[in-house]
C-alpha positions in Angstrom: -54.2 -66.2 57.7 -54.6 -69.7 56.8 -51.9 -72.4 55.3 -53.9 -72.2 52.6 -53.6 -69.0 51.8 -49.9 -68.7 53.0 -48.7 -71.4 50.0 -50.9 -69.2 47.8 -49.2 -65.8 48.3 -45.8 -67.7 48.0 -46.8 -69.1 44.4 -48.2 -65.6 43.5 -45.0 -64.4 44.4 -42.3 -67.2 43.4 -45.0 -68.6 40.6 -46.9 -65.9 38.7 -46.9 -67.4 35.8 -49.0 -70.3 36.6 -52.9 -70.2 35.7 -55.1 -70.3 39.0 -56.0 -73.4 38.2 -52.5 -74.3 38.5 -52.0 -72.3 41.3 -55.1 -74.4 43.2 -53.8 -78.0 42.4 -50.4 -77.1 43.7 -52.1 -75.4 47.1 -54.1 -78.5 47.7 -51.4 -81.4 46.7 -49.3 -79.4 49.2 -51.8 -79.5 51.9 -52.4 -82.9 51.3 -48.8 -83.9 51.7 -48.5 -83.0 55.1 -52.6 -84.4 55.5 -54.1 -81.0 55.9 -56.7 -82.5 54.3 -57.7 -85.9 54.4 -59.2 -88.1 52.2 -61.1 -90.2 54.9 -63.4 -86.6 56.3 -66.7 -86.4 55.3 -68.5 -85.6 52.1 -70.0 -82.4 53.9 -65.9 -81.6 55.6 -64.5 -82.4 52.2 -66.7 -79.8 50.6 -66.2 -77.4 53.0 -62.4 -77.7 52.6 -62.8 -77.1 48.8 -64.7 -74.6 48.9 -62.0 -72.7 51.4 -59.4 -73.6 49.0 -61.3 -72.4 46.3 -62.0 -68.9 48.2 -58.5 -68.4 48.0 -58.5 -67.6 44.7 
């Protein structure tokens, strides 16, 4: 299980009244905080890491 998906179950659980959308931006601002993912990776990394993020949904 990844990080990812980790901060996801916990909004399902503590959040379920947020859209997925929602639910998305608040996964990835907290895996930005603590530089999960960075800015700086490439175009190709960065896409990669969206499109995991996405998955999660």
């Amino acid at each position: 299980m990844t990080v990812g998906e980790i901060i996801r179950e916990g909004l399902d659980i503590h959040k379920p009244q947020l859209s997925d959308n929602e639910k998305l931006d608040l996964v990835k601002k907290s895996m930005e905080s603590v530089d999960l993912i960075l800015i700086t990776y490439t175009n190709i990394h960065m896409n990669f890491l969206e499109v995991s993020v996405k998955e999660l949904l």
